[in-house]
N, C-alpha and C positions, 0 to 999 in steps of 0.2 A: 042283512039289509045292504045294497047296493047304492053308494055315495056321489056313485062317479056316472052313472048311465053312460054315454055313448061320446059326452061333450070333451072338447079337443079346446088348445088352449084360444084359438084364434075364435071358438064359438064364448069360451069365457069374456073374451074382451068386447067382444061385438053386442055380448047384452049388458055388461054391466055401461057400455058405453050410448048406450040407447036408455038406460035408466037416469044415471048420473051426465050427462054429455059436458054441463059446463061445469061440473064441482072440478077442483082442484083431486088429479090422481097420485102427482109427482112432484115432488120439491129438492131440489138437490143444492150442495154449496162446495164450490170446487177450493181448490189451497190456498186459492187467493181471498176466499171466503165471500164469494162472491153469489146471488142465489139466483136459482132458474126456475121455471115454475110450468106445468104440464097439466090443463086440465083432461081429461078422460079422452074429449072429443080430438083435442089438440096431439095427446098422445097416439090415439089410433089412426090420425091421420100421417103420421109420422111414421108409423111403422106397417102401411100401407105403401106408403111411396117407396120407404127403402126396402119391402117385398118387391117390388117392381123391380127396382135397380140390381136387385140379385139376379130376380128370372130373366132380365134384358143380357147381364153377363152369362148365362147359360145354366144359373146353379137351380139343379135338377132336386124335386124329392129323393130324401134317403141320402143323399151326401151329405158331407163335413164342411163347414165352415170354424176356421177358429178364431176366438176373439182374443186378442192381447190386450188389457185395456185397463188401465185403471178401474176406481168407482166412479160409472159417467153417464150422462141422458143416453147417449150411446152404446153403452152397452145394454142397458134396456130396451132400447128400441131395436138392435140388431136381435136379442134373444125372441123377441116376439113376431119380427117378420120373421126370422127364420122357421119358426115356428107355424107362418100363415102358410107356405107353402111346401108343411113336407120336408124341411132342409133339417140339417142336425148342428144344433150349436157346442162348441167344444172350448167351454171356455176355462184359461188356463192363468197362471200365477203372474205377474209383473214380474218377480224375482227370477224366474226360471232362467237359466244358463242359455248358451246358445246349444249346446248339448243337449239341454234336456229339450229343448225345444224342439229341435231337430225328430227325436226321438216320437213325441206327443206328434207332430205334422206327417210323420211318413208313417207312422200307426194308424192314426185316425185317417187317411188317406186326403186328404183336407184338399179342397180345390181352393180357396178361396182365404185369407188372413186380414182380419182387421187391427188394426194398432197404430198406435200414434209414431211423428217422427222421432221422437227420442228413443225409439226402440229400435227404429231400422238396421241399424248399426248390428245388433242381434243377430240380424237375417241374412246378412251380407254374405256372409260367409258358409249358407248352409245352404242357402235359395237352390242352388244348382244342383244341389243332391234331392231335391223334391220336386219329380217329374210331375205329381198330380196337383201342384200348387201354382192355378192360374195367376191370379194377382195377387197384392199385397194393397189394399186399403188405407186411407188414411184419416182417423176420425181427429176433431177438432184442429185440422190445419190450417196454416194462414198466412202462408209462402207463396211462391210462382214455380218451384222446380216440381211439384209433383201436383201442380193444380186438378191434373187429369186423372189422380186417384182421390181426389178430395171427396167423400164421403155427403159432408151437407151439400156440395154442386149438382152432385150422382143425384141426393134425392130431391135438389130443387127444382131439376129439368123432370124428374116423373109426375105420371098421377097419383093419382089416393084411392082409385079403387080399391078392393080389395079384390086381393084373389082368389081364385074360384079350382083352385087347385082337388081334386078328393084327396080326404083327410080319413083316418082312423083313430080309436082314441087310446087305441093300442098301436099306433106309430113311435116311432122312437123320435126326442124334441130334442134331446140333449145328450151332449156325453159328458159324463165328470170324471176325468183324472184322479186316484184315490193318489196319495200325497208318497207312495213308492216308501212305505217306511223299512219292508225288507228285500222288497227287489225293483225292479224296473213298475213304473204305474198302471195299473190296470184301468180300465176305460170301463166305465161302470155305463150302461146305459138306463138314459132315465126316460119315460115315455110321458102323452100325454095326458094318459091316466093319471099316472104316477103325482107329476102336477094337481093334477083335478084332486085330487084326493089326499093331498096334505093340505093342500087349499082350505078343504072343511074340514079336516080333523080337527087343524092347528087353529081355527077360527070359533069353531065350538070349544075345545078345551080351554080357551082364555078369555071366553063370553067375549068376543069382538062384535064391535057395530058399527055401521056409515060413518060413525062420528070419531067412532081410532083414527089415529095416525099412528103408523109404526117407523122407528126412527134406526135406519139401519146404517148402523159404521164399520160391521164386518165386510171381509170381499166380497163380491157379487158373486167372484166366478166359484166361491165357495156353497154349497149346499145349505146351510143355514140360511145365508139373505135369499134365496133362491124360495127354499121350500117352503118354509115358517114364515119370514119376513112378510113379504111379497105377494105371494102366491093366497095365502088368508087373508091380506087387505084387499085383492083384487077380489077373493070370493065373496065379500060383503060387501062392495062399493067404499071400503075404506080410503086410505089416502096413506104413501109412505114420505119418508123425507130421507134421504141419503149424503154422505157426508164423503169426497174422496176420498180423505185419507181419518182412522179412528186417531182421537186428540183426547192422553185420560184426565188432561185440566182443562177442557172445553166440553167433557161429555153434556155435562148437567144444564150446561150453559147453552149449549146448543139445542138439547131438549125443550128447553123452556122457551128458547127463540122459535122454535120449528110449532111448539106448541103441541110437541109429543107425547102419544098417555101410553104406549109402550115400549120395549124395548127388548136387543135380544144383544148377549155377552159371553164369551169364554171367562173360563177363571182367569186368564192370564190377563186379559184388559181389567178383569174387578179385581185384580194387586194391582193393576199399574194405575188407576181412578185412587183407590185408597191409600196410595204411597203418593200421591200429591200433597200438595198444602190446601188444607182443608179450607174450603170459603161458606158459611153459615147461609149465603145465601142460594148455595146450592139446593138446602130443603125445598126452595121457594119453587117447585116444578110439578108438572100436570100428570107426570108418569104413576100410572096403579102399578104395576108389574113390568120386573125385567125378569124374563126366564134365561137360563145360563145352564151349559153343558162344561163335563170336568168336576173336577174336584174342588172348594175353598176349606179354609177350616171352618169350625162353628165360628169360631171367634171372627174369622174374615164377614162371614157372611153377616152376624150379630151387629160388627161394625157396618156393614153397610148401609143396611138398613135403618138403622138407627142415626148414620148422618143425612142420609137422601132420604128417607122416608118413602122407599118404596123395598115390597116384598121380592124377595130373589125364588124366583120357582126354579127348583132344580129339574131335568128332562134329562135323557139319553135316546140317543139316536146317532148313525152313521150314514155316511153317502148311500152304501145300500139298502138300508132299511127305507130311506127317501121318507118316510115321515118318522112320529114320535113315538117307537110303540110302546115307549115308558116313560109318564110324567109326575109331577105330583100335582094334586088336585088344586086349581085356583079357590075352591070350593072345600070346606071341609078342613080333614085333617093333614099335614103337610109334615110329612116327616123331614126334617130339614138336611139331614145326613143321608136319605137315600135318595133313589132314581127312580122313585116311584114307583104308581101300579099301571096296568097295561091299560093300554086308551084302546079307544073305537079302530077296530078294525084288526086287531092283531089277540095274538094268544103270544104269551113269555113261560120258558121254561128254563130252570140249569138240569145240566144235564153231565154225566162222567165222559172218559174219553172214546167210550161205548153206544154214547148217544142213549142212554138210560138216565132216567130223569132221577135227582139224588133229594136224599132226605131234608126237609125245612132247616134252614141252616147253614148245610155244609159246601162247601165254595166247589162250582162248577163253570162249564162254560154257557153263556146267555145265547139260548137260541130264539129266533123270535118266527112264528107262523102268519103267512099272508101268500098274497095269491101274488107271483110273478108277474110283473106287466102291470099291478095293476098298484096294490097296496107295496111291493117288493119292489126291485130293481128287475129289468128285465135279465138281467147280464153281465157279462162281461164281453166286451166290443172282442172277437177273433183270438176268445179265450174258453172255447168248452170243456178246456180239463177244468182253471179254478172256478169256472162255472158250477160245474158239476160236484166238484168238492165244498162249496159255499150252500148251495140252494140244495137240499135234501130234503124229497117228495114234500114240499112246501114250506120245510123252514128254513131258515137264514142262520150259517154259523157265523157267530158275529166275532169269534177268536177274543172275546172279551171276555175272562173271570167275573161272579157274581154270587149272589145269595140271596133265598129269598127267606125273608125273615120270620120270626114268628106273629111278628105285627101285620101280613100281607103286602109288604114293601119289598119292594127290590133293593140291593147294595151292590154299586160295585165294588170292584177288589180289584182287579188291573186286567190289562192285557196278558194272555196266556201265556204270548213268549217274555212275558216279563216272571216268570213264576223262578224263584233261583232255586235251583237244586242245591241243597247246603248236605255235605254227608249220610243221603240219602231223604233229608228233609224238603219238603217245598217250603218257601220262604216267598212271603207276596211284596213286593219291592212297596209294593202303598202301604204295607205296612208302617214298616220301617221309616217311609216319608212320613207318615204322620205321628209318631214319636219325634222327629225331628223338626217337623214343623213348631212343634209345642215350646220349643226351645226358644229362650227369649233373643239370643243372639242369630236363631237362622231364619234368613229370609223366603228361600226356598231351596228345595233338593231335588234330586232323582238319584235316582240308588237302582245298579249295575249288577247284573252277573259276567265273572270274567272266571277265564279255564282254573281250576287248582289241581293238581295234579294229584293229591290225596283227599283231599273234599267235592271233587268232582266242581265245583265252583266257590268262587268266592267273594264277599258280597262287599262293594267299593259304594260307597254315598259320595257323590258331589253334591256340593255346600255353597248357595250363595249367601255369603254372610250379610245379615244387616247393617245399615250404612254407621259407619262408626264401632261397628261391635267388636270386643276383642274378643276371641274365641279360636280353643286349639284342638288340633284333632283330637287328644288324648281327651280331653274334656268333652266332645261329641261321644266318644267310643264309651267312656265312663258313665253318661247319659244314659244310651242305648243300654247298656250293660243294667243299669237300675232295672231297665223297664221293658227289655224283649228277654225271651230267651235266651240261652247262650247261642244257639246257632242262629240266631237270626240277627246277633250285634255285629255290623262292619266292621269287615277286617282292616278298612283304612278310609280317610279323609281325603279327598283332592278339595280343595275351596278355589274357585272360577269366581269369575266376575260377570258371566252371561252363560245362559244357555243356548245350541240352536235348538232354532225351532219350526215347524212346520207355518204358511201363512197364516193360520188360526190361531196360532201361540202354541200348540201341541209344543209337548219337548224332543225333541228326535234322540231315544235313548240309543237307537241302533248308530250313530254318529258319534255320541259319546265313547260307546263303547268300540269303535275302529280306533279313535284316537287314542284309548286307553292301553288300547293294545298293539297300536304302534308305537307309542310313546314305549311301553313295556319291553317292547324289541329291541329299541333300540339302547338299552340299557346295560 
């Protein structure tokens, strides 16, 4: 059954905006907690005008435009005009380097850059090595030196028509950056289908209606607020509210003010909400479900729920896969430790390093089956080698360990190059984090494979210990030692006060593990 027919994202907006014109579409509350408010009508007339403002600048179907940009009305409303005519938005991380950024603008060929002035300074210094980069934009400014790139003057001199540009529903809308965890970023393209059709999935799998609000405080420029978020409220006529910056002793708070009944979270915001000082009155809020991708422990999740009073639905998905094609049932039975069973539109297999599908059980790699272009990522932007190695006659290697269990559930297990070779053993680094989890002095881990020269690797946990906790490495090791194998107890402790991490909260182990082993050099 075909979800998506032919429709393109500027035909989604154009009817729900002809349905809903005066409801409220958009709510947003920037740092100074100040709120702005977008009904349907207001919004498409917004992202009308600044379709205009692009095509007056010359930006053509099929080019790059990139957004640098906080969480802002602006970045909304540039993703959808660019969308009205054809153009591709390529939106990227605030934190990014001047390097990386550099990198992301002369890849993606970008004519065109929006971002605010507190970024300029970034640009300074690269602008001249990017021939294909006409201007540089500036949203929410309020100066006189760059008045003539000021963004709301651009769109308060245009019309509101809308453009009449031909569209496809297999044009490509967007590019997303994957976050470069082992080499430089790949440019995943995301189309309009693609859009169209996490739209309904993610809107059917959480019985959404006219009457949701979805209250998103992850980035924009990341896939979650994008596909889930967003892209499901629009397909109902729902209504979102977004927050610039996530705040984990204001989430609940700001739920109940925005008057939010969902929500979407990494693990790493549902510690940093649960490591607050707990307010009773946080229960007091309209949210039925936060769905969240990653890992929590039972016990994380147990507490959370039990203080907010709303259920955590665990899902899996990636930039590529563009929608969910593992969730657990809003409905039914919810196994609370796994990733669910496969939703509409996808088939899930493991499989060995043969691409043979492996016994109920036994831990392989998660491949997921959908149609490129459409349920799939089209791509990789000016990459048909890891194209070709990714997308195999219609599945998706998602380089993620898994299992499927004997209950019909999915489990993940980790990331494949997380898999430690321990003296010919495989050793899954989630293992071992979650014996350590379980420990009452540690707060969180990642656990490392580094070279050994007679065990082929060997397996290092970093330790954020909890606040106050005394705890030594020999008493970690003695831990482990109760309760893993012998080869799979670490051979040493580092205890850190932070992890890096990717803008999602992801933990960047391949960053870990440079330092680990430049530290080791230099020894």
């Amino acid at each position: 059954m075909d979800i998506i027919g032919k429709r393109t994202l500027r035909d989604l907006l154009y009817e729900k905006t002809n349905m809903y014109p005066e409801k409220t579409f958009l709510l947003f509350e920037d740092v100074k907690q100040q709120r702005f408010e977008l009904t349907y009508q207001e919004f498409a007339d917004q992202v009308n005008r600044l379709s205009n403002v692009f095509t007056n600048l010359g930006v053509k179907k099929g080019q790059h435009v990139t957004l640098h940009l906080p969480n802002c009305l602006e970045f909304m409303v540039s993703w959808f005009a660019l969308a009205n005519i054809g153009a591709i938005m390529v939106p990227t991380n605030i934190l990014s380097t001047a390097d990386e950024m550099e990198y992301i603008l002369e890849h993606s060929e970008s004519v065109l850059l929006i971002t605010e002035e507190q970024y300029l300074e970034k640009f300074s210094s690269i602008r001249e090595k990017l021939p294909n980069l006409r201007e540089i934009l500036l949203a929410r400014y309020s100066g006189e030196t760059y008045a003539h790139l000021d963004l709301a003057k651009l769109m308060a001199n245009a019309n509101s028509d809308m453009p009449n540009v031909p569209l496809d529903t297999e044009d490509v809308a967007a590019m997303l950056y994957t976050s470069g965890t082992t080499s430089k970023p790949k440019g995943v393209q995301i189309t309009h289908a693609n859009y169209i059709f996490t739209g309904e999935l993610m809107s059917k799998s959480i019985r959404l209606t006219p009457d949701d609000r979805q209250l998103i405080v992850l980035p924009l420029f990341h896939g979650n607020a994008q596909y889930y978020s967003t892209m499901s409220a629009l397909t109902v006529g729902a209504s979102i509210a977004i927050t610039e910056r996530f705040s984990a002793s204001r989430y609940f708070k700001q739920a109940k003010n925005f008057k939010a009944t969902v929500g979407s979270l990494f693990a790493a915001p549902i510690r940093m909400i649960l490591a607050q000082q707990y307010d009773p009155e946080d229960r007091n809020n309209d949210m039925r479900v936060v769905w969240f991708a990653q890992s929590v422990s039972e016990e994380q999740l147990k507490e959370f729920e039990e203080k907010f009073n709303v259920p955590l639905l665990q899902m899996y998905g990636m930039t590529e896969t563009v929608g969910v094609p593992l969730m657990n049932p809003i409905d039914g039975v919810r196994k609370n430790m796994s990733i669910g069973r496969p939703t509409i539109g996808y088939e899930v297999k493991i499989v060995d390093d043969d691409g043979n599908e492996v016994p109920t059980g036994q831990t392989g790699q998660i491949i997921v089956k959908g149609v490129p272009g459409r349920t799939l990522m089209k791509g990789y932007f000016k990459n048909p080698q890891a194209t070709a190695e990714t997308l195999i006659d219609g599945w998706l290697y998602t380089g993620d360990n898994g299992r499927l269990g004997e209950d019909g559930y999915f489990y993940f297990v980790d990331r494949k190059k997380d898999m430690i070779k321990r003296a010919g053993e495989n050793v899954a680094a989630n293992e071992v984090e979650s014996v350590l989890a379980d420990h009452p002095g540690v707060y969180e881990s990642a656990v490392i494979g580094v070279p050994d020269d007679m065990r082929d690797e060997a397996i290092v946990a970093y330790v954020i210990p909890r606040e106050n906790a005394n705890i030594s490495e020999e008493e970690l090791i003695e831990y482990c030692r109760n309760r893993l194998a012998k080869f799979k107890v670490p051979n040493s402790i580092v205890f850190v006060n932070e992890f890096p991490r990717t803008a999602v909260g992801k933990i960047q182990k391949h960053i870990i593990r440079q330092m680990h082993l430049e530290k080791a050099a230099t020894v």
